[in-house]
OpenMM code with the backbone's topology and positions (N, CA, C; nanometers):
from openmm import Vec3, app, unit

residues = "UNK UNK UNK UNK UNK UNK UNK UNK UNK UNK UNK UNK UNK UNK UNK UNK UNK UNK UNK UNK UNK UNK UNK UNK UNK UNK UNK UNK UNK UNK UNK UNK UNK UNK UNK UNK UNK UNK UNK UNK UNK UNK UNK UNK UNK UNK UNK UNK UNK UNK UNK UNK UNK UNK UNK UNK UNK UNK UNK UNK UNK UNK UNK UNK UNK UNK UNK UNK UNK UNK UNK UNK UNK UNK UNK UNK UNK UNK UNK UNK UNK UNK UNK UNK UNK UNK UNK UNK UNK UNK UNK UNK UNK UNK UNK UNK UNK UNK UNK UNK UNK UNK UNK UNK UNK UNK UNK UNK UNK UNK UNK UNK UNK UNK UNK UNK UNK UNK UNK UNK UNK UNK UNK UNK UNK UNK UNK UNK UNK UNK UNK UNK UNK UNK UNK UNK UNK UNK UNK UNK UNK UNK".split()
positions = [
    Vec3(0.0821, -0.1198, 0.0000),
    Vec3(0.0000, 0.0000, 0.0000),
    Vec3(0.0861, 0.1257, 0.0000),
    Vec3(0.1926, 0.1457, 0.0630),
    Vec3(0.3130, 0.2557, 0.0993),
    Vec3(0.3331, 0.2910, -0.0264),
    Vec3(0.3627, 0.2148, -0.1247),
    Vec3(0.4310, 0.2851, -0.2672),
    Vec3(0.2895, 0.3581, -0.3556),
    Vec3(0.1823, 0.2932, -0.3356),
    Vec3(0.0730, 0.3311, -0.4191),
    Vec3(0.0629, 0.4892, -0.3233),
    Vec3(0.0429, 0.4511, -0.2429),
    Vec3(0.0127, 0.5822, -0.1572),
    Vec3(0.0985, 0.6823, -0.1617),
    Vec3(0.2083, 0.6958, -0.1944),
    Vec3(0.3286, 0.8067, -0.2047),
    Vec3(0.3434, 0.8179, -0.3348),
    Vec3(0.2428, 0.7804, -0.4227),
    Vec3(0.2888, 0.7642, -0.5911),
    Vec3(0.2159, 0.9491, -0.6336),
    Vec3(0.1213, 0.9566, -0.5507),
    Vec3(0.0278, 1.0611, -0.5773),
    Vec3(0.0909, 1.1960, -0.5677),
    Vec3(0.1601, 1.2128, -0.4536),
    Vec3(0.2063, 1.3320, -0.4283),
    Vec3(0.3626, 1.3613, -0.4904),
    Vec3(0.3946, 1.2334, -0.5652),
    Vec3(0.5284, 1.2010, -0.6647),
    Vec3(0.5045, 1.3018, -0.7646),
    Vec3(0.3575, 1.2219, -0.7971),
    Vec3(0.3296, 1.2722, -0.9547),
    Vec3(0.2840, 1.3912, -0.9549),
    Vec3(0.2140, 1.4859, -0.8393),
    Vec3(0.2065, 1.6457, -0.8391),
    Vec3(0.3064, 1.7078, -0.8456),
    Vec3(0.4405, 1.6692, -0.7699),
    Vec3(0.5604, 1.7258, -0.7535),
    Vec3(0.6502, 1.7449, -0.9075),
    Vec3(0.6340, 1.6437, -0.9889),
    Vec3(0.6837, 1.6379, -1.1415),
    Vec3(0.5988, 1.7001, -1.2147),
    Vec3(0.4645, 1.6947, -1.1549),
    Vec3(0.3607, 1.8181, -1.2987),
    Vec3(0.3772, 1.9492, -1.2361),
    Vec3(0.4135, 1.9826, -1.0966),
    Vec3(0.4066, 2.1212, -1.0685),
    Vec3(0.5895, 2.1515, -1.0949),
    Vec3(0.6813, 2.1199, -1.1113),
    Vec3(0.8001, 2.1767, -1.1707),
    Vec3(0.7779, 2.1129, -1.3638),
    Vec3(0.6742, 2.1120, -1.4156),
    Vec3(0.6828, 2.1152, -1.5616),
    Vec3(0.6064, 2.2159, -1.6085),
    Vec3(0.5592, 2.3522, -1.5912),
    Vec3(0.4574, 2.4169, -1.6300),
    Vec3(0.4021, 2.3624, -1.7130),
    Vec3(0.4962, 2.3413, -1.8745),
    Vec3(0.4398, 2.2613, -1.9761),
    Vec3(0.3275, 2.1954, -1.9706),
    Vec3(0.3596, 2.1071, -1.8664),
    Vec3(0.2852, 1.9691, -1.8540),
    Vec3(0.1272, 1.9563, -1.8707),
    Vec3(0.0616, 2.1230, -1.8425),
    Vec3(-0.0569, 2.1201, -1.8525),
    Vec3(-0.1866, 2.1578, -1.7610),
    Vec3(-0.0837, 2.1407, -1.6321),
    Vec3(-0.1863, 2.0880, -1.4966),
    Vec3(-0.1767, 2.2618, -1.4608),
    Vec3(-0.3003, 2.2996, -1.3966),
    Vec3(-0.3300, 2.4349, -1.3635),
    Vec3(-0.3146, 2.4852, -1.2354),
    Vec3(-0.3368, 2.3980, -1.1107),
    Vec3(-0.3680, 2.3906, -0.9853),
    Vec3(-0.3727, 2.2835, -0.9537),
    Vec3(-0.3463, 2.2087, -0.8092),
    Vec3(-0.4177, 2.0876, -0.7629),
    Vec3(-0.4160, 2.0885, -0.5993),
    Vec3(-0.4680, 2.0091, -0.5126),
    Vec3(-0.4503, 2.0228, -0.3860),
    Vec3(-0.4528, 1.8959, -0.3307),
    Vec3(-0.4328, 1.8467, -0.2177),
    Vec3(-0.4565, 1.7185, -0.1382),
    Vec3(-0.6082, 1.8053, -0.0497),
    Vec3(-0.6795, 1.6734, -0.0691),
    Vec3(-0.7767, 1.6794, 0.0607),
    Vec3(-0.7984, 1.5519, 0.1500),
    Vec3(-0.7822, 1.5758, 0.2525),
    Vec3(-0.8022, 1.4533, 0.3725),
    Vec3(-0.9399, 1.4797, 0.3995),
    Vec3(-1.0083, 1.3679, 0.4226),
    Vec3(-1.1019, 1.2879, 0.4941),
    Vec3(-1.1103, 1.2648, 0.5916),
    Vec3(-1.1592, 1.1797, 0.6878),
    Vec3(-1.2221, 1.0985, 0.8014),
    Vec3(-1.0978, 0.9599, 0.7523),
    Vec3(-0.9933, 0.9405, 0.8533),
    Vec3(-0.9621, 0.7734, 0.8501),
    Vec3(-0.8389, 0.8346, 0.7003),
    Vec3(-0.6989, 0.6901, 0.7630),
    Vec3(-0.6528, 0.7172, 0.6811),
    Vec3(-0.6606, 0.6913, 0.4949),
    Vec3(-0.7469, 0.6080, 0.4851),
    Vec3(-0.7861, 0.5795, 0.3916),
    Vec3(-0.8645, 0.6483, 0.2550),
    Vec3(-0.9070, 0.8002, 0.3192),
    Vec3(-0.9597, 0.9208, 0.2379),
    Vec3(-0.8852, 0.9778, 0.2464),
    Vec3(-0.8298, 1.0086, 0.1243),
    Vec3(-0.7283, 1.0979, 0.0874),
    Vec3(-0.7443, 1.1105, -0.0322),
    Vec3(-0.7466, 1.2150, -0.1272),
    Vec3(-0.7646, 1.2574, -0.2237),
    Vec3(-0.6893, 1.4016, -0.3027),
    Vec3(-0.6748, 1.4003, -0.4369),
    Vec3(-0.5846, 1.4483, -0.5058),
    Vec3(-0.6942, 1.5235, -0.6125),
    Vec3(-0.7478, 1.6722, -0.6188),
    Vec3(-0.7613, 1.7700, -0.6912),
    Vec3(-0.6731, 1.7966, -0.7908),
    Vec3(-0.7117, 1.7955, -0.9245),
    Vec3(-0.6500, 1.8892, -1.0234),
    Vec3(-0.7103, 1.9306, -1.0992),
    Vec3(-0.6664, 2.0493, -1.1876),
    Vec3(-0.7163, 2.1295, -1.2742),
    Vec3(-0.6052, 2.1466, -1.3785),
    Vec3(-0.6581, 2.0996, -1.5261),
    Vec3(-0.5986, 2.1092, -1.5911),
    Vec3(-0.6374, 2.2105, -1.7168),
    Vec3(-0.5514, 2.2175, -1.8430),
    Vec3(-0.5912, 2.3082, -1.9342),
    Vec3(-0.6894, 2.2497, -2.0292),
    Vec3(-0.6753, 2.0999, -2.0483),
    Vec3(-0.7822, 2.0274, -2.1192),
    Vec3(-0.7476, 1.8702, -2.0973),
    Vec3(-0.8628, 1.8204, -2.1305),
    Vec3(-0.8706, 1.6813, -2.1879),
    Vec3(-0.7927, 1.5956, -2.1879),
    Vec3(-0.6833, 1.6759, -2.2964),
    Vec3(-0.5776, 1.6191, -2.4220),
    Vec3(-0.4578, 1.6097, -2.3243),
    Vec3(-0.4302, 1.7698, -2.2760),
    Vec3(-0.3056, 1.7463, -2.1902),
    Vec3(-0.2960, 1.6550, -2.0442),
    Vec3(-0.4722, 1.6435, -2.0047),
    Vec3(-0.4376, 1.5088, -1.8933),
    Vec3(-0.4366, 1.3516, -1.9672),
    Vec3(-0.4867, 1.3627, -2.0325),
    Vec3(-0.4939, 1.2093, -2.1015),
    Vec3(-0.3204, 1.1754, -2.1635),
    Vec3(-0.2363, 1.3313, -2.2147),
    Vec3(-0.1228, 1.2830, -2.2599),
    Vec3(-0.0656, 1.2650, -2.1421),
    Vec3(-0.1017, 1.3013, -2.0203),
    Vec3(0.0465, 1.3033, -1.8803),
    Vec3(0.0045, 1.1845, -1.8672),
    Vec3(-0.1218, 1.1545, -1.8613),
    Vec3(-0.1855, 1.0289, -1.8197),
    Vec3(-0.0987, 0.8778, -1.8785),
    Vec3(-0.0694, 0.9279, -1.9915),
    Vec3(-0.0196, 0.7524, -2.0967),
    Vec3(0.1376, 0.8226, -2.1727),
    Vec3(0.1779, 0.9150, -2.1009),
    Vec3(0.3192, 0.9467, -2.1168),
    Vec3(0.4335, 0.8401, -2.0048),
    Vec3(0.4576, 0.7249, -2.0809),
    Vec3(0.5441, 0.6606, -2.0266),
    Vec3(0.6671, 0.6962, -1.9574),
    Vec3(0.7002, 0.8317, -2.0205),
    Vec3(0.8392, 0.9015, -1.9791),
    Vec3(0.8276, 0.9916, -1.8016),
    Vec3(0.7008, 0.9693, -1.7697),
    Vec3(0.6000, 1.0404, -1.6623),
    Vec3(0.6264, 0.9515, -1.5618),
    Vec3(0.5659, 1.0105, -1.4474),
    Vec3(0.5637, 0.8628, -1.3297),
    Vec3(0.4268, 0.8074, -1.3568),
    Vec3(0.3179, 0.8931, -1.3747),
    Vec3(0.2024, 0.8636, -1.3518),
    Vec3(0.2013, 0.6690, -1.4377),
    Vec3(0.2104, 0.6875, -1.5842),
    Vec3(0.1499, 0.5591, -1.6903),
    Vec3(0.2488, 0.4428, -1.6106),
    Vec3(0.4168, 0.4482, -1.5384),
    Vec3(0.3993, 0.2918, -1.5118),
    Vec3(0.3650, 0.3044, -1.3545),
    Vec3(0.3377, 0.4127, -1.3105),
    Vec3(0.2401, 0.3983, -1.1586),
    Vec3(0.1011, 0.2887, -1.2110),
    Vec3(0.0168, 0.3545, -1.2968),
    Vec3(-0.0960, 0.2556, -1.3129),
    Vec3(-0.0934, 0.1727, -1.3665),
    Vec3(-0.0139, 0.0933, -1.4426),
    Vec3(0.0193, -0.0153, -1.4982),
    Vec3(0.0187, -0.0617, -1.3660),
    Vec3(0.1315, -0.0832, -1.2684),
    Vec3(0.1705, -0.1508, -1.1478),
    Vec3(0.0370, -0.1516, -1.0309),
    Vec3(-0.0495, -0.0118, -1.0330),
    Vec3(-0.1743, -0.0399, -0.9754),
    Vec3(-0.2644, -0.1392, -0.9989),
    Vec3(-0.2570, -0.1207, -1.1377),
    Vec3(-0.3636, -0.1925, -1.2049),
    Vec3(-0.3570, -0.3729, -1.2145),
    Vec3(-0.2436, -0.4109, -1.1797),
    Vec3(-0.1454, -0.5473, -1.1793),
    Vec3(-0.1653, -0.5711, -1.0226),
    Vec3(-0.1544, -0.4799, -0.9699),
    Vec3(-0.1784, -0.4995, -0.8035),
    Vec3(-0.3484, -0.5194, -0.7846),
    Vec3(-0.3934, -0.4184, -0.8556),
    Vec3(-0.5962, -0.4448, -0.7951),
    Vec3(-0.6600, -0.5635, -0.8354),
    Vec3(-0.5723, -0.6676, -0.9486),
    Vec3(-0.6689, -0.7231, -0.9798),
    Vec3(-0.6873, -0.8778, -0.8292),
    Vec3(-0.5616, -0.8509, -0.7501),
    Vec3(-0.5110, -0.9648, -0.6350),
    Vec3(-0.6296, -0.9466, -0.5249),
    Vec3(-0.6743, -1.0202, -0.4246),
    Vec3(-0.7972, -1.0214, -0.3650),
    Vec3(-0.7530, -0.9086, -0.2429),
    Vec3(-0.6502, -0.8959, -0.2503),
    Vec3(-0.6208, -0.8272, -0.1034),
    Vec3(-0.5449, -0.6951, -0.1401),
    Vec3(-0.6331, -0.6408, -0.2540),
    Vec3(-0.5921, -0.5052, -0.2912),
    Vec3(-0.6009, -0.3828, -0.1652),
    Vec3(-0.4694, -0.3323, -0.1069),
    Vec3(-0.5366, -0.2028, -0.0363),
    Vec3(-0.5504, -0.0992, -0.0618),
    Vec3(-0.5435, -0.0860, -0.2232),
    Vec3(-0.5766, 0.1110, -0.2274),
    Vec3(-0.6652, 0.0884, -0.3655),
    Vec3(-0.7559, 0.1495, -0.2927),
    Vec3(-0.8168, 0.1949, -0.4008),
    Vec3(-0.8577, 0.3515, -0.5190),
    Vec3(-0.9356, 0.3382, -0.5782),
    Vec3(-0.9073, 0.4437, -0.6736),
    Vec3(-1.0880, 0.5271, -0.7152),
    Vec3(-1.0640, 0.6408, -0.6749),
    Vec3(-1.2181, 0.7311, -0.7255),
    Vec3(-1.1289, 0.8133, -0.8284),
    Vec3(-1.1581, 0.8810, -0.9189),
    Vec3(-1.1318, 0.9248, -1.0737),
    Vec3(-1.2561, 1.0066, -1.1052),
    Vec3(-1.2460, 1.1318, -1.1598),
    Vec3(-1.3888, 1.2034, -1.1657),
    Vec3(-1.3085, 1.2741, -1.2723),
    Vec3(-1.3530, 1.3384, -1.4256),
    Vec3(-1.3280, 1.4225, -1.4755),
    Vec3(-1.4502, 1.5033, -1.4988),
    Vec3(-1.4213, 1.5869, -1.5001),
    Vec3(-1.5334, 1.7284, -1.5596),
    Vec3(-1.5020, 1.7862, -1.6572),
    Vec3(-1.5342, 1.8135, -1.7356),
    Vec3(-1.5532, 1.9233, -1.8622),
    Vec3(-1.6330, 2.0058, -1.9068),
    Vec3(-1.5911, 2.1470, -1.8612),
    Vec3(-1.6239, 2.2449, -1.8348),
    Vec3(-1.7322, 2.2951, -1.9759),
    Vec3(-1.6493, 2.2674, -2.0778),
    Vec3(-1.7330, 2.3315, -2.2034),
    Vec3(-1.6794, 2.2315, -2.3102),
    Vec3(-1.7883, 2.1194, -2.3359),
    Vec3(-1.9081, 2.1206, -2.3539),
    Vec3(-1.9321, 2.0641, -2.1720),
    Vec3(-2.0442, 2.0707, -2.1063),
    Vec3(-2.0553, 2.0505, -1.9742),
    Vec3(-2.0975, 1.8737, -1.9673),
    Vec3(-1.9721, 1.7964, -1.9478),
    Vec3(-1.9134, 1.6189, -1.9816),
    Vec3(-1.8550, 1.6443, -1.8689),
    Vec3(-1.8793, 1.4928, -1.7806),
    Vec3(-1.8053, 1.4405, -1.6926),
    Vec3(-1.8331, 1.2780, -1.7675),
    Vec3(-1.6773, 1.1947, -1.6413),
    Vec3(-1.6965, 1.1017, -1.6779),
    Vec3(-1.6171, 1.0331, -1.5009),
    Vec3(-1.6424, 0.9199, -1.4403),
    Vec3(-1.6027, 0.8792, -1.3631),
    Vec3(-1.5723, 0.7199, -1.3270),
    Vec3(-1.4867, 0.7022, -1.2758),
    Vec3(-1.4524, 0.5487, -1.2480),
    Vec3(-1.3859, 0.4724, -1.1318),
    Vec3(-1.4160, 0.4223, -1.0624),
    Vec3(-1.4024, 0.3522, -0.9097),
    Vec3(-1.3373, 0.2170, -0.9077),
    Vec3(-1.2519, 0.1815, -0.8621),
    Vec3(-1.1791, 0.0804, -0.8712),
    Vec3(-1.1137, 0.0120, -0.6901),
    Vec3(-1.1841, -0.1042, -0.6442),
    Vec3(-1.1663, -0.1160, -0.4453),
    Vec3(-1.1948, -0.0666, -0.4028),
    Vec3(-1.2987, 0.0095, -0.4425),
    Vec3(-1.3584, 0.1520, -0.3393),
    Vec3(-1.5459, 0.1083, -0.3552),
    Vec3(-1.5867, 0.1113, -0.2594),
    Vec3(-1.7619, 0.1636, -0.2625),
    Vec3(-1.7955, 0.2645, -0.3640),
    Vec3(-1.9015, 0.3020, -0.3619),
    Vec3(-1.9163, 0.4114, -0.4474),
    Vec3(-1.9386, 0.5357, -0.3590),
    Vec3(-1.8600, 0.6319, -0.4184),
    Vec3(-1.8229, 0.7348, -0.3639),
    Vec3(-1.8276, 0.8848, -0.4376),
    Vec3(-1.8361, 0.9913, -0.4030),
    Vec3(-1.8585, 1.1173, -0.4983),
    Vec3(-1.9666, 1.1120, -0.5883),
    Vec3(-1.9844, 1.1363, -0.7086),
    Vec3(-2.1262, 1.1241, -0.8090),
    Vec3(-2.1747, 0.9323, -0.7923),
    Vec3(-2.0704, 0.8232, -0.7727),
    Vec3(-2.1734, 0.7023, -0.7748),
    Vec3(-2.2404, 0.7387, -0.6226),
    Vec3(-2.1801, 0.7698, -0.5568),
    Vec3(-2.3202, 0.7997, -0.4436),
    Vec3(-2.4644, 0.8831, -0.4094),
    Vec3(-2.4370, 0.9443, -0.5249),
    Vec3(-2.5286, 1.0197, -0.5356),
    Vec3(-2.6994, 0.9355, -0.5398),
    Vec3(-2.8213, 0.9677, -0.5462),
    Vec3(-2.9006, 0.9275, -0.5330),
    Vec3(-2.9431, 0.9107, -0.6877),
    Vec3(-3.0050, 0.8130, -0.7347),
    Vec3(-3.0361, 0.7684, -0.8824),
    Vec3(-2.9837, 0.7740, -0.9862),
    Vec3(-2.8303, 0.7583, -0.8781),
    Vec3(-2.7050, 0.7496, -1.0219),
    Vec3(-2.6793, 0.6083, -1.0735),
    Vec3(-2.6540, 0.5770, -1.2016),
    Vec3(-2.6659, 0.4365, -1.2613),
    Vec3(-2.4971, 0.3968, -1.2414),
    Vec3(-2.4746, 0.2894, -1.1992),
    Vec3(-2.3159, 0.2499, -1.2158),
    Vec3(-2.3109, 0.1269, -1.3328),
    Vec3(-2.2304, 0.2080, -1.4296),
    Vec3(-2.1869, 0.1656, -1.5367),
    Vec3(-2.0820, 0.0465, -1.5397),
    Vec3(-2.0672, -0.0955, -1.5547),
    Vec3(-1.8970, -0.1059, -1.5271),
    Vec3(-1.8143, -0.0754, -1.6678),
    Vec3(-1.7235, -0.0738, -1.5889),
    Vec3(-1.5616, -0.0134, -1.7329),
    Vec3(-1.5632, -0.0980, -1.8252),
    Vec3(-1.6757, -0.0846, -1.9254),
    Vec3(-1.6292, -0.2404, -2.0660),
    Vec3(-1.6814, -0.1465, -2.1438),
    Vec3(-1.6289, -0.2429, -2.2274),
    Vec3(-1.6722, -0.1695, -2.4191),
    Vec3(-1.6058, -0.0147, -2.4128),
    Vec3(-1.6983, 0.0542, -2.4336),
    Vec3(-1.7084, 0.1939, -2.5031),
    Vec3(-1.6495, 0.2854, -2.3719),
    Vec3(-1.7054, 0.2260, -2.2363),
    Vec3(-1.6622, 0.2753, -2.1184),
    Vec3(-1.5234, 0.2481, -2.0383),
    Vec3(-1.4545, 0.1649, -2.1299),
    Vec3(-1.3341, 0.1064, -2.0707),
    Vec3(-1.2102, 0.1926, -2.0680),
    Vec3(-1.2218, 0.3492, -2.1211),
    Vec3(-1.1002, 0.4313, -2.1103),
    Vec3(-1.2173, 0.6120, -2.0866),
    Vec3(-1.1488, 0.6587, -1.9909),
    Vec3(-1.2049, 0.7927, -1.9780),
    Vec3(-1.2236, 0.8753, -2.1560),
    Vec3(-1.1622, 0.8273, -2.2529),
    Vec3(-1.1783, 0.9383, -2.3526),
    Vec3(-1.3390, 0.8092, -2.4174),
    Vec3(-1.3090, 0.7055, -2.3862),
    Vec3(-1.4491, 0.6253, -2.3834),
    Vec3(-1.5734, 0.6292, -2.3580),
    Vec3(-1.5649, 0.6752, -2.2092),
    Vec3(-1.6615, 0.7347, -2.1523),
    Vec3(-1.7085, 0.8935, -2.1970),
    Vec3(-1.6470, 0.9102, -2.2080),
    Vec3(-1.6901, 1.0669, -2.2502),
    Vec3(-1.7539, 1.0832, -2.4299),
    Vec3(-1.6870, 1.0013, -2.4936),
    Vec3(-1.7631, 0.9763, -2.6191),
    Vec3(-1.7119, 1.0141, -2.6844),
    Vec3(-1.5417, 0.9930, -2.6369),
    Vec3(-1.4704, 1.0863, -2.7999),
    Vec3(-1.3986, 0.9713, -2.8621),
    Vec3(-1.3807, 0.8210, -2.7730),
    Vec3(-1.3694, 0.6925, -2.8567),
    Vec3(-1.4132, 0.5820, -2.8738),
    Vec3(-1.3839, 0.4871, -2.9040),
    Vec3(-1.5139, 0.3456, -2.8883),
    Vec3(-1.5072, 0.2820, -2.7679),
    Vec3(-1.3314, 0.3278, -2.6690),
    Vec3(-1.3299, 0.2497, -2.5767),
    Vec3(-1.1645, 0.1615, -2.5654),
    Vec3(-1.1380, 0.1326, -2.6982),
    Vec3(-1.0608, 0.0363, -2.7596),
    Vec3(-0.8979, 0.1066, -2.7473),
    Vec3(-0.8928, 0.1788, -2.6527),
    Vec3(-0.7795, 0.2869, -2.6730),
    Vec3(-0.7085, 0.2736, -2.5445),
    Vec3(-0.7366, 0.1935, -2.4838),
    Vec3(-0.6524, 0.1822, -2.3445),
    Vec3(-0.5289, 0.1438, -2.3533),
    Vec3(-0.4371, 0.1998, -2.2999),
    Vec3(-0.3013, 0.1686, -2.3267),
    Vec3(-0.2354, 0.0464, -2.2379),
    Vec3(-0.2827, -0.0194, -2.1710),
    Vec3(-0.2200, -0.0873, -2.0334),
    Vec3(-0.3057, -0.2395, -2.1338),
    Vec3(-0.2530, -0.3391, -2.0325),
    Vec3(-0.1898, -0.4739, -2.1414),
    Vec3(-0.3637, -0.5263, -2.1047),
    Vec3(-0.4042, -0.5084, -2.0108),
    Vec3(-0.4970, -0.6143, -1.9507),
    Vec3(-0.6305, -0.5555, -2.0348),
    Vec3(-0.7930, -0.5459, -1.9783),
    Vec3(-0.8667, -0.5312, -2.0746),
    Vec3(-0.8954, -0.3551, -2.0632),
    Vec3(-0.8443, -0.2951, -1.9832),
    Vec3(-0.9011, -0.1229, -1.9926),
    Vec3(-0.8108, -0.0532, -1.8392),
    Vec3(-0.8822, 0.0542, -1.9280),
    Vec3(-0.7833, 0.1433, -1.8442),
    Vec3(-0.8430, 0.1754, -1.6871),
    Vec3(-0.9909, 0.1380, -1.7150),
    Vec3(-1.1057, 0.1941, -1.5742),
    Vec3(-1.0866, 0.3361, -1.5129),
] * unit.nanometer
topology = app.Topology()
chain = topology.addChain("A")
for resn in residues:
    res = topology.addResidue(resn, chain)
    for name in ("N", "CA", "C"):
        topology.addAtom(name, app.Element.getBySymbol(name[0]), res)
């Protein structure tokens, strides 16, 4: 759990000395219990989180490779909430991975989708691909 958990505040520290990189702002917010903890960002678009996102040269793409190799074991301890928003056209898209449902799936008469087909990569969900675009070996990106 130690390495997943220190991967987060890795990967703010490398997007906030890259201006380039895209990212606008971000913050940590704590919860109740150590287990809520959460990572805010704001970026310039889409494009530039999806490229930090599957930029191998990044920490972030073989952080989730190695997450993603770790969650599928029964005794996963970290889990993952993921929320994007898009401001204009007004698109979100979200995805939960060892976690309850939490943020918009908790909401009241929200439908939970699981991550397949068309929904299996955030640019999937949002409707700008079929789905089929996940970069990581197994079946999606979630």
């Amino acid at each position: 759990m130690a390495p997943d958990f220190f991967a987060a505040p890795r990967m703010a520290r490398e997007l906030v000395s890259e201006p380039e990189s895209g990212l606008i702002g971000n913050r940590t917010v704590l919860g109740p219990g150590i287990r809520n903890v959460g990572f805010v960002q704001y970026w310039e678009s889409f494009k530039t989180l999806r490229d930090y996102a599957r930029d191998s040269d990044h920490l972030h793409f073989p952080a989730w490779q190695e997450y993603y190799e770790d969650s599928t074991k029964e005794d996963a301890a970290v889990g993952i909430w993921h929320e994007t928003y898009l401001i204009d056209p007004d698109e979100y898209e979200t995805v939960y991975n060892n976690m309850p449902p939490f943020g918009l799936a908790a909401s009241e008469e929200t439908e939970i989708i699981p991550a397949a087909d068309q929904h299996n990569t955030a640019a999937g969900r949002l409707g700008r691909t079929d789905g089929s675009d996940s970069p990581l070996e197994h079946s999606g990106e979630k």
